[in-house]
C-alpha positions in Angstrom: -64.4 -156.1 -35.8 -64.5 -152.3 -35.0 -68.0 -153.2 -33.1 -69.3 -156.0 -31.2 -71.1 -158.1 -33.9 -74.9 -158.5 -32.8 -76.6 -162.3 -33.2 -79.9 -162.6 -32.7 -82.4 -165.8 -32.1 -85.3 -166.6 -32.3 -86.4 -169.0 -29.6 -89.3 -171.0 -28.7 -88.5 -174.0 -26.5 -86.0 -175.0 -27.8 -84.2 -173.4 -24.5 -80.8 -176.3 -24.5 -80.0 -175.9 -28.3 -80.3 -172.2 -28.0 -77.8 -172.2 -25.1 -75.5 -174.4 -27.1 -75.9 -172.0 -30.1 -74.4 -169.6 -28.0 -71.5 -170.8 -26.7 -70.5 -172.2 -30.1 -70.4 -169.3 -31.8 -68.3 -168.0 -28.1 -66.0 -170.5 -29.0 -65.3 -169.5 -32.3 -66.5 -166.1 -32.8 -65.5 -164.0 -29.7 -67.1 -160.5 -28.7 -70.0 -161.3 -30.2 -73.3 -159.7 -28.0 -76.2 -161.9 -28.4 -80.2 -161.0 -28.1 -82.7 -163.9 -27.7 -86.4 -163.6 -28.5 -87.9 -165.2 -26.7 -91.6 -166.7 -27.5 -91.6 -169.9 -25.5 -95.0 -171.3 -24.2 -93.3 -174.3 -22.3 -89.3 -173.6 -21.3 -88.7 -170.0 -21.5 -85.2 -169.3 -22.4 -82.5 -168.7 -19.2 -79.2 -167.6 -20.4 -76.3 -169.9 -18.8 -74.0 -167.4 -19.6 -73.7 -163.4 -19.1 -74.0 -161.0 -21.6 -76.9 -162.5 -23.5 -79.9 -160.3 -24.0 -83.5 -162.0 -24.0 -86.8 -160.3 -24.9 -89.1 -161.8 -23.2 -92.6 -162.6 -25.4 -93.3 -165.4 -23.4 -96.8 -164.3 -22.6 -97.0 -161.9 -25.6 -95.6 -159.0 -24.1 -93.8 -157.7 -27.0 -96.0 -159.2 -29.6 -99.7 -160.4 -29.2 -99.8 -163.3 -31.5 -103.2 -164.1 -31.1 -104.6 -160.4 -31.7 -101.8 -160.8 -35.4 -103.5 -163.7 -36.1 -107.1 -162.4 -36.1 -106.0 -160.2 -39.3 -106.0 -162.9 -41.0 -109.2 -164.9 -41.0 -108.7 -166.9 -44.1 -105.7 -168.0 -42.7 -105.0 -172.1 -43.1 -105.5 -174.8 -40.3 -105.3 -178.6 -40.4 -102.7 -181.2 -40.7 -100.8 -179.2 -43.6 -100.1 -175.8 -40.6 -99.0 -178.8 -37.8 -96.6 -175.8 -37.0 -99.4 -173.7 -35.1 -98.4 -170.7 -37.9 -95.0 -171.1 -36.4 -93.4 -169.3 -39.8 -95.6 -166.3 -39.4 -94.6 -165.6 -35.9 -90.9 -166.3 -36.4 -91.0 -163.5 -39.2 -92.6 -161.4 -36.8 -90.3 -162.3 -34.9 -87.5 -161.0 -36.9 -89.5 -158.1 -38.3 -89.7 -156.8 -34.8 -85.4 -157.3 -34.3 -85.5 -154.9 -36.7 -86.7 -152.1 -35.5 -85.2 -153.4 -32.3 -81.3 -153.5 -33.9 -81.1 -150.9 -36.1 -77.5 -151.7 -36.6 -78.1 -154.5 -38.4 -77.6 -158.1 -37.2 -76.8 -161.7 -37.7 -80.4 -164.4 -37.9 -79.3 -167.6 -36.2 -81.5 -170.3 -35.9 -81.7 -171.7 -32.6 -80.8 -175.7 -33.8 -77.5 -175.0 -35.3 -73.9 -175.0 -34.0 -70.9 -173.1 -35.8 -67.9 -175.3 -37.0 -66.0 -171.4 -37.8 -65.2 -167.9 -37.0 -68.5 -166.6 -38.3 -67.4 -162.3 -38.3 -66.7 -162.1 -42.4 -70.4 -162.8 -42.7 -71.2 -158.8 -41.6 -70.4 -156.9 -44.0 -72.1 -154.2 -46.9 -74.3 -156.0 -48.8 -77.9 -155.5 -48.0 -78.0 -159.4 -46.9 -75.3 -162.2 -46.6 -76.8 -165.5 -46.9 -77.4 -168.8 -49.0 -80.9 -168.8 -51.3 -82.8 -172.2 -51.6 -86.4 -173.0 -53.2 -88.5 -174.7 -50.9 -92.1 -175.6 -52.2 -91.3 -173.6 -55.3 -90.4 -170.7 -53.7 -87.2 -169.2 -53.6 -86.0 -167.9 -50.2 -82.9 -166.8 -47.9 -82.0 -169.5 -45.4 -82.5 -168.5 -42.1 -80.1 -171.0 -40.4 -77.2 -167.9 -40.4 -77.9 -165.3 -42.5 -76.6 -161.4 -42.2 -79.1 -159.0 -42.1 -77.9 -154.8 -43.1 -81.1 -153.2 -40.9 -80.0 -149.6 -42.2 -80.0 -150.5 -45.7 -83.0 -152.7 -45.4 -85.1 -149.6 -44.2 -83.4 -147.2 -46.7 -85.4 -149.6 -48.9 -88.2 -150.0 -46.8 -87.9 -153.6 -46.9 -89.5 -155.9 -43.9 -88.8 -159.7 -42.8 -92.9 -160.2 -42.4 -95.9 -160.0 -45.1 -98.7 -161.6 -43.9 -100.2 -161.5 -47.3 -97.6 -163.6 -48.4 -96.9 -166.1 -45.3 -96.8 -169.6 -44.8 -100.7 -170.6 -43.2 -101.5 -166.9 -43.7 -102.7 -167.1 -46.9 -104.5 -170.2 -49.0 -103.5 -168.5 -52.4 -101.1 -170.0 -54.2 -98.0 -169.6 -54.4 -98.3 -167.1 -51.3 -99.0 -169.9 -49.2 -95.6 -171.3 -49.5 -94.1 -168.3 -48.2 -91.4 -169.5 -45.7 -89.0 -167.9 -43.5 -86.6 -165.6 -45.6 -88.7 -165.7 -48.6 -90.5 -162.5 -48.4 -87.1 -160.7 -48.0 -85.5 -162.9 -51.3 -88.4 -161.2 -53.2 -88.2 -157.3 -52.0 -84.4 -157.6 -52.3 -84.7 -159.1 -55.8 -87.7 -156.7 -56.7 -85.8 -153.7 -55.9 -82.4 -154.9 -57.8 -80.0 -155.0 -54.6 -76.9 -156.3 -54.1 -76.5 -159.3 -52.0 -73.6 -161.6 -51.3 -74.0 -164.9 -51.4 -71.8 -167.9 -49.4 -72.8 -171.3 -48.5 -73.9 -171.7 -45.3 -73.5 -175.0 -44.8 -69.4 -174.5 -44.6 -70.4 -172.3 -41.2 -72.7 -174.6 -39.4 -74.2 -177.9 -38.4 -77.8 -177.8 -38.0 -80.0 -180.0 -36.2 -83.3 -179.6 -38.5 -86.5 -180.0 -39.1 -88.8 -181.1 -35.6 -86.7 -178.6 -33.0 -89.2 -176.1 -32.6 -92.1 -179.5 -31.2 -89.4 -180.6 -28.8 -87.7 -183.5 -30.9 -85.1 -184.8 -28.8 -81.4 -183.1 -29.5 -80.0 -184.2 -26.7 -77.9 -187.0 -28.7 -77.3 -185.0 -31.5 -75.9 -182.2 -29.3 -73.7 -185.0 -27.2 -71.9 -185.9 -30.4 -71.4 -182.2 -31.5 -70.3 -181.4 -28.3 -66.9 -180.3 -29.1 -68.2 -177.1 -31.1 -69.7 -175.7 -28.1 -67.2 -176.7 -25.2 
């Protein structure tokens, strides 16, 4: 790599699988510089290791979540938004690493581990990811995914609509709006090139539950080898 590749993630609580994100792609990615945002209520994120960067919205110093959230009064609550609009905050999230990384960056989530050198994943297509449809919407996974800022604002394409966000809206389908499906649809709308790869030969991921503290601890003892 001419540059040091950038990886950035998005954590909240989830401090121990976040660390061992890190040092896994270390292991097999090295001279990578990493940025953590951090949105924690409970653990905030402490890096273990130097040369991690972490953005600190622990008390909503970067974003006020509960001042977005008031936008959007119609927004959805009960048993079907158990993830207290997690989605929408983890787009703003991202939405904000973009103006923050101009250079463009790779999304890791913070519950998975790479098995590989990860650096072919940069490269010039607008996005370098794997597409799924999750509750009939079709999306970018946002497990590892490449994101090119500059030609993403050349477009003027964002991560975040909050008309079209999970819990942020009760119209369907823009209530199934998940994490990399807002990008999916400007990209497609606007006829770019993007390169698809399966990200699944990259990583091992942890899933579903890390964000309400499900235990990883046994999970991460049996993929230990990808991070030490």
């Amino acid at each position: 790599m001419d540059r040091e590749m950038t990886i950035a993630i998005v954590n909240y609580n989830t401090t121990e699988l976040t660390d061992a994100a890190i040092r896994s792609v270390r292991k097999h990615t090295p001279g990578c510089q990493f940025v953590v945002f951090d949105n924690s209520d409970k653990t905030p994120f402490v890096p273990s290791l130097p040369g991690v960067e972490v953005l600190d919205n622990t008390k909503g110093q970067i974003i006020d979540f509960d001042e977005m959230l008031s936008h959007y009064p119609n927004r959805e609550t009960g048993e079907r938004n158990r993830s207290n609009f997690g989605s929408a905050k983890h787009c703003k999230s991202v939405d904000i690493l973009m103006d923050m990384l101009p250079d463009g960056f790779i999304l890791m989530d913070s519950d998975v581990l790479v098995t590989r050198d990860i650096s072919d994943l940069e490269c010039g297509a607008v996005v370098c990811g794997q597409e799924r449809i999750k509750e009939g919407v079709q999306l970018f996974l946002p497990h590892l995914c490449w994101l090119n800022v500059p030609r993403l604002q050349y477009h003027h394409i964002r991560y975040f609509n909050g008309d079209k966000m999970w819990a942020l809206s009760d119209v369907y389908p823009n209530n199934r709006y998940d994490t990399g499906a807002w990008l999916y649809e400007e990209v497609n709308n606007k006829n770019l090139v993007y390169k698809r790869v399966d990200i699944m030969d990259y990583i091992v991921h942890f899933g579903h539950g890390s964000w309400y503290g499900r235990d990883a601890s046994e999970w991460l003892n049996a993929y230990k080898f990808l991070y030490e």
